[in-house]
N, C-alpha and C positions, 0 to 999 in steps of 0.2 A: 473524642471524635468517634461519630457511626461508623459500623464497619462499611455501611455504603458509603461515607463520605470519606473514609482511609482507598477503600477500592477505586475511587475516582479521582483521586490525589496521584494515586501512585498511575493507573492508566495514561492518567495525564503526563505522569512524568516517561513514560512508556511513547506516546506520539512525539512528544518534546523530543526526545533521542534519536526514533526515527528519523525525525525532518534533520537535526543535527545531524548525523551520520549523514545525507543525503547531501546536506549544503557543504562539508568536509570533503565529500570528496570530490563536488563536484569543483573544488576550491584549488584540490590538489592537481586533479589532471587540469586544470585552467593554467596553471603553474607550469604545466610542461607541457601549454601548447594547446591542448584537448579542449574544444565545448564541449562541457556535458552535459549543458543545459538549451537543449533544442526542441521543447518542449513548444508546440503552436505552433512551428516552423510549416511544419507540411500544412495542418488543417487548424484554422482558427477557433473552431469548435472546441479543441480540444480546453480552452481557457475557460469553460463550464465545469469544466469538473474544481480548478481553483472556487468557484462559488460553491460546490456544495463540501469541499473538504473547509472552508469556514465555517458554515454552517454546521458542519460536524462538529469542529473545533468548539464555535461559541455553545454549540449544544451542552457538549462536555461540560465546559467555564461554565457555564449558566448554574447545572445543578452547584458546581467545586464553592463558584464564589457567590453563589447567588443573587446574579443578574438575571434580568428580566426575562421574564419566557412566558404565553401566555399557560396557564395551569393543566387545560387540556394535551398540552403538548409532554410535557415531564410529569404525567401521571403514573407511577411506576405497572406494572401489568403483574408483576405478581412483590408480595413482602419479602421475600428469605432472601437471606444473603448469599446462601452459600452460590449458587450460580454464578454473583458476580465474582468469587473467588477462583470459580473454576475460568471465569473470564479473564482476571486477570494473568491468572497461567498462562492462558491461552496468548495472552497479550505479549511476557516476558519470553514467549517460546519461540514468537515468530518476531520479536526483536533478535533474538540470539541467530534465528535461522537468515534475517535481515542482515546482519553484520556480517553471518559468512555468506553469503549471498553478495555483497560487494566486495569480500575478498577474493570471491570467485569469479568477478566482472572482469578484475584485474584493468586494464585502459580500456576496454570495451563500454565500460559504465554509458550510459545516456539518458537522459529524461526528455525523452518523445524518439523519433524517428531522425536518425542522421544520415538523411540521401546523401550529403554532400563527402563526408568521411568516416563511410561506416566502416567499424571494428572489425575482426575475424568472429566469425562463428562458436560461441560458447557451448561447449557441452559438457563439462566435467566439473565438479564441485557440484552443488548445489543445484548445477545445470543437468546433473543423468536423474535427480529425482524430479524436477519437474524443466518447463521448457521457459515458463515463466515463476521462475520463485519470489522474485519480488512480488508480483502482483496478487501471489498467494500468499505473500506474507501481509499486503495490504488487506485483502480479505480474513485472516485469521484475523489482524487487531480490530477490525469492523465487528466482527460477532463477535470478540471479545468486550467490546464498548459497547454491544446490544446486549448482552449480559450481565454487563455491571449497572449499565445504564436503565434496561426493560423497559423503556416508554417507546413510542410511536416515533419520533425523533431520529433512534436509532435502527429501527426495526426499517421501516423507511430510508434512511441514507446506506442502509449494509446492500436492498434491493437496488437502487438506484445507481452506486455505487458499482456493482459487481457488473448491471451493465453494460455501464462505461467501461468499466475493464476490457469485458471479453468483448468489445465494441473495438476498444484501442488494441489488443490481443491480432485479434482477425486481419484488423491495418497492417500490424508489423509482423504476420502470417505472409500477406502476400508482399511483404518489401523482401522478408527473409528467402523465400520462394526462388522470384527472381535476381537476389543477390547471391544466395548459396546453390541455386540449382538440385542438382542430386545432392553434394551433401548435407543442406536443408530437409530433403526429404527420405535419408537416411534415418536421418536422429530424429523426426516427427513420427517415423516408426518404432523406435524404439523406446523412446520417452513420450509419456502423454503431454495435454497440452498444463494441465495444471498439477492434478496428482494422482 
């Protein structure tokens, strides 16, 4: 096996984790009561970004298993490997920083915006280094798969992606606002928005 086709095996096995870790727990607080998954509740829009994290997804698959892609699209931009090694670091770093990152949600966990039963206010753990860790951990594994990956593919979904992020960021900036008041706008001084 290429050392790019071991770095996108194991990337791959790095997003696989991700999503697992995320369907686990949103399984566990489901268990005791909790939606965690309120994701398109507020804004239906938000069901776009599901299109392009396939997209991502089959991106990846396509080089790993060698499904269809047209040629321009998985043109690597440069040969050397080592970048996609420093990608995958990158990958297993904000996996690890992702798991504590939902130990640090503790029942707060959510995927999208929960008006109806929103959690207390997180700031400690993972929460005093940034305000959103998840969603920098989401951005760390995207250049990590623009790195291993180098084609237009992923160089494209890391910009489009990060978008959407600080797009959904700003959303639950102003839920957090008027649901925490001052102490929202305590810890927005004292912690940045991402890092």
């Amino acid at each position: 096996m290429s050392p790019s086709s071991l770095q996108s095996v194991l990337s791959g096995c790095v997003v696989a984790l991700l999503i697992i870790c995320v369907v686990i727990r949103a399984a566990v607080l489901r268990r005791r009561g909790i939606r965690a998954m309120v994701f398109g509740r507020t804004d239906k829009s938000d069901f776009l970004l599901v299109v392009l994290v396939l997209a991502i997804v089959y991106g990846a698959a396509a080089r790993t298993l060698g499904l269809p892609m047209w040629d321009p699209l998985r043109i690597p931009f440069w040969a050397s490997a080592l970048p996609g090694w420093v990608g995958l670091a990158v990958c297993v770093f904000a996996l690890v920083f992702f798991i504590l990152t939902l130990a640090s949600f503790g029942e707060s966990f959510r995927v999208g915006i929960d008006d109806e039963k929103p959690a207390g206010l997180k700031t400690n753990g993972t929460f005093a280094i940034s305000r959103n860790p998840l969603y920098l951990c989401f951005l760390l594994v995207l250049t990590g798969l623009f790195l291993i990956h180098r084609n237009i593919v992923f160089i494209a979904a890391l910009v489009v992606f990060a978008l959407a992020i600080n797009r959904q960021v700003l959303r639950e900036e102003k839920f957090l606002d008027a649901q925490y008041g001052d102490e929202y706008i305590a810890y927005k001084k004292k912690v940045r928005r991402y890092i």
